[in-house]
N, C-alpha and C positions, 0 to 999 in steps of 0.2 A: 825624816826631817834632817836636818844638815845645821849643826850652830858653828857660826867660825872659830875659829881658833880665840881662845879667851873670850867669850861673849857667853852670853846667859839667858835662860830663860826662866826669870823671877820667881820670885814665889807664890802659889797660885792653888787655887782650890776646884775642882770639878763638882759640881752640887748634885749634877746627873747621871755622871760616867765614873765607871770602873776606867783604869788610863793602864796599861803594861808599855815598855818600852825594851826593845833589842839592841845593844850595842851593835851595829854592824861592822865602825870603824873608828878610829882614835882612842883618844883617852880624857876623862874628866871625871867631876864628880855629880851623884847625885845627893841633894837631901831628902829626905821623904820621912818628914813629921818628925822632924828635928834631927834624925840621925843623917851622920854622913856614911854615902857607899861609894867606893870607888868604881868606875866605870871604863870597862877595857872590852874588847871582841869577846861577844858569845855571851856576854851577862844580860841578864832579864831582871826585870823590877816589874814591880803590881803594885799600884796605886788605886787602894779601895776609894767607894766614893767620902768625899768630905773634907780627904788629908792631904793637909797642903802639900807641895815640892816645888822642887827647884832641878835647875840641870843650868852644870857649867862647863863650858867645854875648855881641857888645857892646850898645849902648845900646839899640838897638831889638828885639832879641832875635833868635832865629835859628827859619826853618823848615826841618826836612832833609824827604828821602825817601832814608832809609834801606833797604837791601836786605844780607839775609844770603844765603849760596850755601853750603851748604846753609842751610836754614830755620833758626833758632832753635826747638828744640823742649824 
């Protein structure tokens, strides 16, 4: 997935999915159940199911590879 430069993706709960995401490109931060992580190439995050996050992309925007456990259906 792809956020633009300074743009966000709220904060937000999975009730069903495990959620990992790969920086692929940029820089920003995540939160994940309150804490903040910096987000740069090559960092991974796991988001068990229930806790919430957020992802915000900085100046140059962010590229994930996101994965749900089960699929999003």
């Amino acid at each position: 997935m792809r956020i633009a430069p300074n743009k966000k993706i709220g904060s937000h709960i999975h009730e069903k999915q495990l959620e990992t995401h790969e920086v692929i490109s940029g820089t920003g931060v995540c939160v994940n159940d309150g804490v903040e992580l910096p987000y740069e190439t090559g960092i991974i995050s796991i988001f068990p199911i229930g806790v919430p996050h957020e992802v915000i992309a900085g100046d140059d925007g962010l590229c994930l590879f996101a994965k749900f456990m089960p699929a999003l259906c």
